[in-house]
BALOVO-973951 format. One record per residue (C-alpha): residue number from 0; x, y, z. Coordinates in pm, whole numbers, plus 50000, padded with zeros to 5 digits. Layout:
! BALOVO-973951
r nr->NUM east->X north->Y up->Z
...
//
This chain:
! BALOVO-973951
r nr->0 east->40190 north->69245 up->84306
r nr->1 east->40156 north->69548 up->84094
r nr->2 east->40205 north->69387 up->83760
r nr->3 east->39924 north->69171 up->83600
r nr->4 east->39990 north->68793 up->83504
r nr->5 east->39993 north->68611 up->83161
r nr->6 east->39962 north->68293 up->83101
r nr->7 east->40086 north->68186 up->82760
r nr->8 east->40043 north->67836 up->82584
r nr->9 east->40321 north->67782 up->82322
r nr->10 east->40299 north->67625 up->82003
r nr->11 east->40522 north->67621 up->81660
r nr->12 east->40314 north->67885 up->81450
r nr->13 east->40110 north->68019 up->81728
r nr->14 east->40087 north->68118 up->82106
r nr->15 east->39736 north->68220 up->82320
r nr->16 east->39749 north->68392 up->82580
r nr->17 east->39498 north->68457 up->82920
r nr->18 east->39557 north->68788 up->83062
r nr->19 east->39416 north->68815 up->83440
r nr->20 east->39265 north->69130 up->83572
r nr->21 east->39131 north->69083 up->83914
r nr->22 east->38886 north->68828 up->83886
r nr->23 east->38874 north->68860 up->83482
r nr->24 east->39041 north->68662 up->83252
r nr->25 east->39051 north->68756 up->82886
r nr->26 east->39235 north->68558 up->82618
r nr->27 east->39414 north->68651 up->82281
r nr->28 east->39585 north->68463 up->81953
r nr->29 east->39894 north->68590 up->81792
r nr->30 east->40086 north->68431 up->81508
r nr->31 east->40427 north->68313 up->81677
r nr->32 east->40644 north->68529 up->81484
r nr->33 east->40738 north->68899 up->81509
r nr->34 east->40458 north->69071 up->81381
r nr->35 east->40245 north->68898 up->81622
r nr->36 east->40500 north->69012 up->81903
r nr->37 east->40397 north->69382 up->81799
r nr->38 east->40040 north->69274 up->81796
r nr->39 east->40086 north->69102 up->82175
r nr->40 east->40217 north->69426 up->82270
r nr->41 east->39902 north->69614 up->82146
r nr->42 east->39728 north->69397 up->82335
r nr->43 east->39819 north->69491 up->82627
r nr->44 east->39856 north->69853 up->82563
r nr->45 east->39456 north->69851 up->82521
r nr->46 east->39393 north->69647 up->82813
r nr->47 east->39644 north->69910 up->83027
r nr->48 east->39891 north->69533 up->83101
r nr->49 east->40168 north->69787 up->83114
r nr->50 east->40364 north->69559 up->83390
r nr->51 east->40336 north->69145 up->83355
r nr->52 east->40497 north->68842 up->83479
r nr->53 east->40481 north->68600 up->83128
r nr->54 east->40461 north->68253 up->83216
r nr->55 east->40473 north->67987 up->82963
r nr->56 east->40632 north->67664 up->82966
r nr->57 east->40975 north->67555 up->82812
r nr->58 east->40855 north->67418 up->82513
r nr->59 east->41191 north->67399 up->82327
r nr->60 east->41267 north->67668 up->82048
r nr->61 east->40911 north->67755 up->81977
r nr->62 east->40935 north->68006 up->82333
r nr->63 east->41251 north->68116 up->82314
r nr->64 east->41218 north->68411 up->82072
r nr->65 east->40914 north->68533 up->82240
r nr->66 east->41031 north->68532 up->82597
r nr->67 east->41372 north->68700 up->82484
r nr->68 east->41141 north->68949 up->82280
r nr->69 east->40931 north->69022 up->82647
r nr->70 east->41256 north->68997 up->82883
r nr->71 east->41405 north->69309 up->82620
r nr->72 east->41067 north->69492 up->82670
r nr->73 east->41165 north->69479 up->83038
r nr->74 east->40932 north->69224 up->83147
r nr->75 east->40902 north->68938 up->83406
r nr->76 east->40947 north->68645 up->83261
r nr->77 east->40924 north->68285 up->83373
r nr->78 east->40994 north->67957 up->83152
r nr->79 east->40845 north->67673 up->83339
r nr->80 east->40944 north->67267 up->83291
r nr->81 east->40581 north->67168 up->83115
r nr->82 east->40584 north->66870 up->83372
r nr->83 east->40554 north->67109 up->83665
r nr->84 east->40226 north->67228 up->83487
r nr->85 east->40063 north->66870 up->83422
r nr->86 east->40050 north->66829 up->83743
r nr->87 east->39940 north->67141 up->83867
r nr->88 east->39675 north->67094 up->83631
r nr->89 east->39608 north->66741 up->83769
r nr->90 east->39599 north->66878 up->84125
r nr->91 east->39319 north->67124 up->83978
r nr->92 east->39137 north->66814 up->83853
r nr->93 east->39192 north->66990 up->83466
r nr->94 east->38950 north->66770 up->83243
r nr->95 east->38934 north->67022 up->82954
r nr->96 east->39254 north->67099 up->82721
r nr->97 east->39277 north->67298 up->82475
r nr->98 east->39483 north->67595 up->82403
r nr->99 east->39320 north->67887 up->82565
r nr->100 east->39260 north->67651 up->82864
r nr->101 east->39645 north->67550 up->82911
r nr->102 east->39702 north->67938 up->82917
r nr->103 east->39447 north->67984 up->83162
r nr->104 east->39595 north->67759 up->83388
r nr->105 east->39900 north->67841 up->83325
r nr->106 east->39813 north->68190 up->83417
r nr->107 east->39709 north->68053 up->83744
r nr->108 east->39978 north->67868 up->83791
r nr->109 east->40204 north->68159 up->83791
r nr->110 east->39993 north->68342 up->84025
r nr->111 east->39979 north->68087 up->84292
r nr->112 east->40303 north->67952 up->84237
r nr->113 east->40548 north->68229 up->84204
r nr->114 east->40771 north->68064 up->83977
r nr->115 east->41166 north->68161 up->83910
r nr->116 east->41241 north->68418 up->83683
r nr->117 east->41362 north->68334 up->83395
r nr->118 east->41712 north->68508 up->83229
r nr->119 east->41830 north->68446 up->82837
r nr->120 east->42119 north->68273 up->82816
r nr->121 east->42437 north->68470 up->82700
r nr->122 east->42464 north->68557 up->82376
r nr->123 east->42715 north->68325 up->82310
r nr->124 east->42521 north->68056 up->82409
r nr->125 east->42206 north->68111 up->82220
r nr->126 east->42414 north->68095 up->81927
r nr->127 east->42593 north->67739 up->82014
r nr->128 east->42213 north->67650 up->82037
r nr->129 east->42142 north->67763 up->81734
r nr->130 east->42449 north->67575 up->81556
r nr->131 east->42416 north->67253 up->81703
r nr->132 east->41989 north->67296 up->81635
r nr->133 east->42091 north->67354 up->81274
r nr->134 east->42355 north->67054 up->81256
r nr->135 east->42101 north->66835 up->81405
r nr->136 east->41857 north->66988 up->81155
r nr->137 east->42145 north->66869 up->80852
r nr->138 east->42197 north->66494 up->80965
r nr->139 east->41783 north->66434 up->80992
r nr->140 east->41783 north->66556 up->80632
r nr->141 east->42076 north->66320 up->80588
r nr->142 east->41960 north->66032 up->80750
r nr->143 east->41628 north->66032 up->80572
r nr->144 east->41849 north->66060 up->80213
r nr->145 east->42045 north->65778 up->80319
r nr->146 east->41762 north->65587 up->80389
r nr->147 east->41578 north->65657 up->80092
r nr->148 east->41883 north->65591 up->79861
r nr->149 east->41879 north->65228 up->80058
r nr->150 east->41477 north->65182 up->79988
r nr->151 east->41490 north->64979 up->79699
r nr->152 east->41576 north->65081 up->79291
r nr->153 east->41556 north->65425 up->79202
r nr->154 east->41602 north->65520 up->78845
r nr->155 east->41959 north->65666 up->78743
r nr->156 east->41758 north->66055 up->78778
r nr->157 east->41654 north->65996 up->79108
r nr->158 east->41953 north->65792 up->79238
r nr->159 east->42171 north->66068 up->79058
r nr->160 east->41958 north->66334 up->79270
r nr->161 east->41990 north->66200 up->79603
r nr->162 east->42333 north->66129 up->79587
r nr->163 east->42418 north->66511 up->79480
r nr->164 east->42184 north->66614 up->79756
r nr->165 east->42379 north->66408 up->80013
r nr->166 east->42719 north->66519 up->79923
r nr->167 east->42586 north->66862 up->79938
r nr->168 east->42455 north->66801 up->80293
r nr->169 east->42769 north->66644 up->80359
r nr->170 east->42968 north->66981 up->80305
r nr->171 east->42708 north->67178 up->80520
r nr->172 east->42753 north->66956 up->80786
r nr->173 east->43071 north->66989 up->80780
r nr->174 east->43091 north->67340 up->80759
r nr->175 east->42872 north->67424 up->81038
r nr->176 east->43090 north->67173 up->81229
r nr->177 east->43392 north->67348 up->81183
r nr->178 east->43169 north->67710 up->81272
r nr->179 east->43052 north->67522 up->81586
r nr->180 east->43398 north->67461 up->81730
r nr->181 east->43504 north->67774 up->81623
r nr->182 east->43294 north->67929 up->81809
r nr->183 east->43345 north->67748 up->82115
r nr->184 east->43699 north->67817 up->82066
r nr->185 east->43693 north->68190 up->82107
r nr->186 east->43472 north->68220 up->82427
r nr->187 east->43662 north->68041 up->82690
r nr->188 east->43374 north->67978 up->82923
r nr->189 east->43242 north->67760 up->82642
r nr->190 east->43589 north->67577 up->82537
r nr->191 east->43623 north->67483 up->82924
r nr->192 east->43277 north->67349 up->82979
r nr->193 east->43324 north->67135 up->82630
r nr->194 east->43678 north->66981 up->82778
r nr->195 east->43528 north->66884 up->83110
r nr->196 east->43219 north->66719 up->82928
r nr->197 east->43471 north->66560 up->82675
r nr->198 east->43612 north->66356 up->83017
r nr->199 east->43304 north->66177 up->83056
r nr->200 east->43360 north->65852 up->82879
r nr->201 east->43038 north->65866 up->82574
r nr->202 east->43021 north->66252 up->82544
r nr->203 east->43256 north->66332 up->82261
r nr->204 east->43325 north->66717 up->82134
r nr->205 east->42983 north->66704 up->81911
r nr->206 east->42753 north->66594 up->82204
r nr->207 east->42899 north->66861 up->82457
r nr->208 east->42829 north->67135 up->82201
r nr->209 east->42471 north->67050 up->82197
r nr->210 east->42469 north->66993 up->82566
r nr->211 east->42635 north->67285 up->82648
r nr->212 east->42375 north->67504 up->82379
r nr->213 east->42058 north->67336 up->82550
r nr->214 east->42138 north->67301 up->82904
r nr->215 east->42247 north->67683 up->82919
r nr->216 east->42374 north->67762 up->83272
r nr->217 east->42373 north->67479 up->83489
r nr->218 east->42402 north->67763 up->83810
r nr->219 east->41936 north->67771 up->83728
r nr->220 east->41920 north->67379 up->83843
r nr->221 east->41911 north->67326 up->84239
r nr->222 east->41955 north->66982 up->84180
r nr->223 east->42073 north->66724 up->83889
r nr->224 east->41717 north->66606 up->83891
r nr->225 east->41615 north->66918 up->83791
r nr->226 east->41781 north->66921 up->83491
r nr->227 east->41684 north->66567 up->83371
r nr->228 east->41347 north->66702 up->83427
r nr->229 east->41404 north->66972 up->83204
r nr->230 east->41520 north->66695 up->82961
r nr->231 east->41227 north->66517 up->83013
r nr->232 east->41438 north->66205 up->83115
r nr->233 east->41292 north->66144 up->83467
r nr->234 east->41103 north->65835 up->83485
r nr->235 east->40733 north->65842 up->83437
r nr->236 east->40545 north->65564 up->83661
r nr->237 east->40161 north->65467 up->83639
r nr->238 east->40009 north->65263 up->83923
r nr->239 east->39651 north->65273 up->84066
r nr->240 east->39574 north->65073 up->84357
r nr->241 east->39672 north->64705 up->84333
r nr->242 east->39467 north->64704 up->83995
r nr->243 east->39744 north->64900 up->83719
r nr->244 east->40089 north->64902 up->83724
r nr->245 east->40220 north->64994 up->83350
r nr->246 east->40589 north->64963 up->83313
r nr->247 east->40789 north->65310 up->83378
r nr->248 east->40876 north->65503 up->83092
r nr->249 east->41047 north->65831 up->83035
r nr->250 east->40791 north->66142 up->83062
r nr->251 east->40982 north->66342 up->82735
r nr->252 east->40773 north->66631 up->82893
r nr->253 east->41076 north->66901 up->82786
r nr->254 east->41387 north->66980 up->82578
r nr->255 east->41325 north->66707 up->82299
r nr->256 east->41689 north->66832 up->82122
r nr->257 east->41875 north->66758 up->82477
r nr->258 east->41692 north->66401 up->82495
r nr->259 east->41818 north->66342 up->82115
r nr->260 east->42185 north->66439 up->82194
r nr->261 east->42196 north->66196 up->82483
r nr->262 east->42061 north->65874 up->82263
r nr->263 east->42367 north->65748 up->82099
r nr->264 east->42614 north->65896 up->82371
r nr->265 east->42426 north->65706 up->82587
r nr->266 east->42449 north->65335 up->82391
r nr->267 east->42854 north->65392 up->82391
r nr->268 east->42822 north->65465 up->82728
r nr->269 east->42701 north->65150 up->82804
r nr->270 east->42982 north->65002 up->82643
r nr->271 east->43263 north->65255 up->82758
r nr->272 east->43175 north->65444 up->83068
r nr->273 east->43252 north->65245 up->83387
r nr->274 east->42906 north->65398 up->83575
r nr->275 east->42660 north->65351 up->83312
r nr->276 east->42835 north->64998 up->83224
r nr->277 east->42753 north->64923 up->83568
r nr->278 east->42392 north->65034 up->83562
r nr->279 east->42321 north->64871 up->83251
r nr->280 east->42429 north->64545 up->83443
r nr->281 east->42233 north->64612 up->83725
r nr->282 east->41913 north->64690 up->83520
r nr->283 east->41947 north->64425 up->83301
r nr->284 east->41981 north->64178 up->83558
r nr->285 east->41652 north->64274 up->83721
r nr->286 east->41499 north->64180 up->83340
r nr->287 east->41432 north->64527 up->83208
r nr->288 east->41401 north->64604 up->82856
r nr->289 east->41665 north->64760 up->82631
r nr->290 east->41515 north->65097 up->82574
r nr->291 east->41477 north->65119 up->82970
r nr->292 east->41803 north->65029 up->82992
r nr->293 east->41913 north->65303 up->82751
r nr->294 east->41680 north->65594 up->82931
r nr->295 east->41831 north->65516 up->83242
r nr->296 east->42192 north->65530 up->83080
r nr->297 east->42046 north->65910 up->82905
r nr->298 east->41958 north->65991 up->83244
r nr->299 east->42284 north->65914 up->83408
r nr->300 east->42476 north->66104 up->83151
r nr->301 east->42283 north->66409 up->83195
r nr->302 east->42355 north->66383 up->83540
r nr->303 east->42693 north->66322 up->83550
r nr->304 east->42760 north->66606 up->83303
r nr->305 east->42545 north->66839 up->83513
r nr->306 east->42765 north->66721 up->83793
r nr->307 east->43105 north->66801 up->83578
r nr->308 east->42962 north->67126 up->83504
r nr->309 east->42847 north->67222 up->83842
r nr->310 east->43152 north->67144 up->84032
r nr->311 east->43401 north->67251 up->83717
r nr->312 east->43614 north->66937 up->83815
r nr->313 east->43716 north->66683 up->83517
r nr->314 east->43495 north->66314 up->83556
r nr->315 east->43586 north->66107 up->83823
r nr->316 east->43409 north->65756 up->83818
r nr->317 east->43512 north->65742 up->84200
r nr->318 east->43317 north->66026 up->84253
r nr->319 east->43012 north->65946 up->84037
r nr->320 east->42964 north->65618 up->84148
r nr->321 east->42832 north->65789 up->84448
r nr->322 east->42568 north->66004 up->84286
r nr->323 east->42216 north->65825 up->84366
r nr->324 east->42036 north->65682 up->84069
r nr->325 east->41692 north->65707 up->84019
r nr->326 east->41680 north->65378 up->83733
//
């Protein structure tokens, strides 16, 4: 391996970095923004890193300009589900965190594990993310108005305020809406994949927009599991010896804005989809909670529209009712 390994540990306003060089390690800061891109690549200039594999884990949007910016540069780059981490820091018996440690090991990680490489997405597709990121962006700011207006009295000033302020966030929404589907109109790739998503009963036009920005290429997943994974949907489970046994939960170790498209599809699912009406039967029968319940119905969709997506045949609830859950 010619090139030299970096490990880098993600956040929203900054990233650290572990460099190794034989049985060195050295670590940097750098503001996560451009001019700390030019700084990274100073870094490495001085420290002669003129080949490296990048490793960092798939943290959302905070990674994705940087790894684009190193993939231009004509680097290797690998975007790692954070879960597969955890436990390779578990396995290391990792009882320090902090930020320079997580890019230590995740340094080491990509040494011993040889990860994928990673590709960006097609252009196209980075910019569906970026619509349906900003649309979701709109409706929080929304919601939150809505709710406030709701509170309790407001004087006429205030009340006046957040009304204007919703009907202003009412036309954006719309407007990027309408620039969404636009989009997807004029690449056909994308208008195809959003009609055989739209056949799954609780994935309307909106929801397979996001889906379709966040899940990227479905071709990088070996397996459906692998992509509710990278949701951060699989189930988490705690037991130690006969002592503990918590109640499973969902890890949401990965793409938080694919877990928050799948919510509400997922509740009219449960009333509307044949499969996930089915599981929500079965589950609820066996006395588990609602929110249990609705993770296991997330899950299912994700699955069932990576299964749409893989095979590029419309939703069959013959078919699906065959796919194995996990619930």
């Amino acid at each position: 391996m010619n090139e030299k390994i970096l490990g880098i540990d993600i956040s929203k306003k900054k990233f650290d970095v572990a460099l190794e060089k034989g049985e060195l390690v050295e670590s940097g800061t750098f503001r996560n923004d451009e001019t700390g891109f030019t700084k990274l690549g100073r870094w490495l200039r001085k420290r002669e890193a003129k080949r490296i594999w990048a490793c960092m884990e798939a943290t959302g949007q905070y990674g994705d300009e940087l790894a684009l910016h190193l993939h231009e540069q004509g680097q290797k780059v690998s975007v790692v589900n954070p879960a597969r981490i955890k436990k390779y820091g578990e396995s290391k018996l990792q009882r320090n965190k902090n930020d320079k440690v997580d890019a230590r090991l995740i340094a080491d990680f990509c040494r011993t594990q040889a990860p994928y490489l990673w590709t960006p997405p097609a252009a196209e597709v980075r910019k569906l993310r970026a619509l349906a990121r900003r649309q979701n962006v709109l409706q929080g700011d929304r919601t939150r108005e809505k709710n406030r207006l709701q509170a309790g009295y407001h004087p006429p000033e205030v009340e006046a305020s957040i009304r204007a302020h919703l009907a202003f966030l009412n036309e954006q929404i719309a407007a990027i809406e309408a620039q969404t589907q636009q989009h997807i109109n004029d690449h056909p790739n994308l208008k195809k994949d959003q009609e055989l998503l739209d056949t799954i009963p609780g994935i309307g036009l909106k929801t397979a927009a996001c889906i379709l920005g966040e899940l990227s290429d479905v071709s990088r997943f070996d397996h459906a599991r692998h992509a509710v994974a990278y949701a951060g949907l699989s189930p988490h489970n705690h037991q130690s010896g006969d002592s503990i046994l918590r109640p499973a939960h969902l890890s949401k170790i990965g793409n938080s804005a694919l877990r928050a498209a799948l919510y509400w599809p997922a509740i009219t699912a449960l009333r509307f989809n044949p499969i996930i009406m089915a599981l929500g039967e079965r589950l609820a029968k066996k006395g588990k909670k609602k929110m249990v319940i609705i993770g296991a119905a997330m899950r299912k969709l994700l699955q069932l529209a990576y299964g749409v997506l893989k095979s590029g045949q419309p939703f069959d609830p013959n078919f699906a009712a065959n796919i194995q859950d996990n619930a």
